[in-house]
RODO-2510 file (C-alpha; in nm, 4 decimals, decimal comma):
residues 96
     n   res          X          Y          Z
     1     x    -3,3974    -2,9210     0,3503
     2     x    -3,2274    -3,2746     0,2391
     3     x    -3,2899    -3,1515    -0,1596
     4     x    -3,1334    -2,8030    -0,0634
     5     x    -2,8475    -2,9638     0,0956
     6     x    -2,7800    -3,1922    -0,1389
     7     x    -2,7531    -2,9305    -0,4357
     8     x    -2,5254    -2,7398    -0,2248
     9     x    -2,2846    -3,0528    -0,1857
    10     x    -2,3145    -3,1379    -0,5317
    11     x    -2,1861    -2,7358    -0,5934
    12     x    -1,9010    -2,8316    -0,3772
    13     x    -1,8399    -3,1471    -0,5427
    14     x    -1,8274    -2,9668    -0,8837
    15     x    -1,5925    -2,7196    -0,6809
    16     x    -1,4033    -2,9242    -0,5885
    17     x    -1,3295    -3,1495    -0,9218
    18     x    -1,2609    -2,8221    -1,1580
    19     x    -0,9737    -2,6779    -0,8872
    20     x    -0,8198    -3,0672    -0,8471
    21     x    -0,6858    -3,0349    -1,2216
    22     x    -0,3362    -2,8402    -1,2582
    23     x    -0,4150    -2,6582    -1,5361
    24     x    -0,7583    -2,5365    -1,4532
    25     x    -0,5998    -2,4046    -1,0785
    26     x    -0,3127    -2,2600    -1,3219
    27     x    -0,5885    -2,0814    -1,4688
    28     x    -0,7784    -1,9566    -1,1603
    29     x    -0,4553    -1,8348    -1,0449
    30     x    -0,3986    -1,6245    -1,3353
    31     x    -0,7356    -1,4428    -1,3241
    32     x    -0,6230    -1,3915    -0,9902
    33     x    -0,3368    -1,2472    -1,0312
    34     x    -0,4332    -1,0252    -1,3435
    35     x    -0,7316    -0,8820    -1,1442
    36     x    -0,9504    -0,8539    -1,4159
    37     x    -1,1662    -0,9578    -1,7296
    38     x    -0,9021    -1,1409    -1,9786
    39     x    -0,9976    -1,2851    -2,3353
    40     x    -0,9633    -1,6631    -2,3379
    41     x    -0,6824    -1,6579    -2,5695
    42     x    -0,4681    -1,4234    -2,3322
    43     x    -0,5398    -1,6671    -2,0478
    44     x    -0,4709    -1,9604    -2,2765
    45     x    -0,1407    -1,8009    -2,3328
    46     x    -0,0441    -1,7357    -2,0664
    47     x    -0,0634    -2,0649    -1,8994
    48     x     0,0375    -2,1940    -2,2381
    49     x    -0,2801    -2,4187    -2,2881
    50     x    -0,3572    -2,4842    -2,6835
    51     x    -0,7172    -2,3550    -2,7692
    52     x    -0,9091    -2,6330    -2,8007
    53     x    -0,7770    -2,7545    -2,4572
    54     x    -0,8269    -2,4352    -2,3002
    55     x    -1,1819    -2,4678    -2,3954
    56     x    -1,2461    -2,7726    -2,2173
    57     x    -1,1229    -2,5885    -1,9177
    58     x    -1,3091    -2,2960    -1,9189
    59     x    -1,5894    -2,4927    -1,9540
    60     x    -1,5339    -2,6758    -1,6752
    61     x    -1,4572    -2,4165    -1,4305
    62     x    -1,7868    -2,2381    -1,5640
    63     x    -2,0380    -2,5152    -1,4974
    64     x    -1,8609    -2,5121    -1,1680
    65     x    -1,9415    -2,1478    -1,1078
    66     x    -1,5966    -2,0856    -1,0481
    67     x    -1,6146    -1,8257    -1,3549
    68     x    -1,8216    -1,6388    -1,5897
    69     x    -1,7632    -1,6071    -1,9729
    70     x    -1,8995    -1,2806    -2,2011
    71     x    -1,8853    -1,2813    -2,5829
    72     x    -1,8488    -0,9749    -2,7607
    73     x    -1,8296    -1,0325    -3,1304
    74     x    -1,5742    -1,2790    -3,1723
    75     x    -1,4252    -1,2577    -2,8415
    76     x    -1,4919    -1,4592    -2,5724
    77     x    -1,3774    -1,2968    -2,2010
    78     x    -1,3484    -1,4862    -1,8590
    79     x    -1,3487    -1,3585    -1,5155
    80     x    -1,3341    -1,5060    -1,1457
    81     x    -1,6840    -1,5415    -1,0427
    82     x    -1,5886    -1,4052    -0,6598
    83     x    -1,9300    -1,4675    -0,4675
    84     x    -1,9298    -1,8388    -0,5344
    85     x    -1,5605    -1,8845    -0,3951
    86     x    -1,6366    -1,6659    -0,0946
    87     x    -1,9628    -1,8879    -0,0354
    88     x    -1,8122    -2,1559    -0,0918
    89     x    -1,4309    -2,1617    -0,0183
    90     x    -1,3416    -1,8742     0,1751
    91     x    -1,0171    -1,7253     0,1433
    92     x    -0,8810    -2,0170    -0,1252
    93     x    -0,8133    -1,7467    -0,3876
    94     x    -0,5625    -1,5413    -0,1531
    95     x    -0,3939    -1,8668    -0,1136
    96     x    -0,2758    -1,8392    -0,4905
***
């Protein structure tokens, strides 16, 4: 029980670090809004975020669970990973 809890704090903890950066909550917020599966360059764009920076930041919200990433060919696409915010933070994304 003290091992389970502990990787479900450390989840939070991740959680928690990835939305406490501006950009990366600019970049949740976007998803958000769009609704859908966007190409990393569109959301990089759009919160006008240079590539390699962007990168960094999709990372990071993607170890934290907070999204998922799919390459097809040469294009990489990111979505809102929904079940681990309503597990985890409840009702944060209609906040945005």
């Amino acid at each position: 029980m003290i091992i389970e809890q502990m990787s479900i704090d450390e989840q939070r903890v991740a959680i928690f670090k990835a939305l406490a950066d501006p950009t990366r909550l600019q970049i949740v917020r976007t998803l958000y809004q769009n609704k859908k599966e966007m190409s990393c360059g569109e959301v990089g764009e759009q919160c006008e975020v240079s590539k390699s920076n962007a990168s960094y930041h999709f990372r990071t919200l993607r170890e934290a669970g907070l999204t998922t990433l799919r390459k097809d060919a040469q294009t990489k696409y990111i979505q809102l990973n929904t079940e681990t915010f309503d597990k985890y933070i409840p009702g944060f994304l209609d906040t945005l």
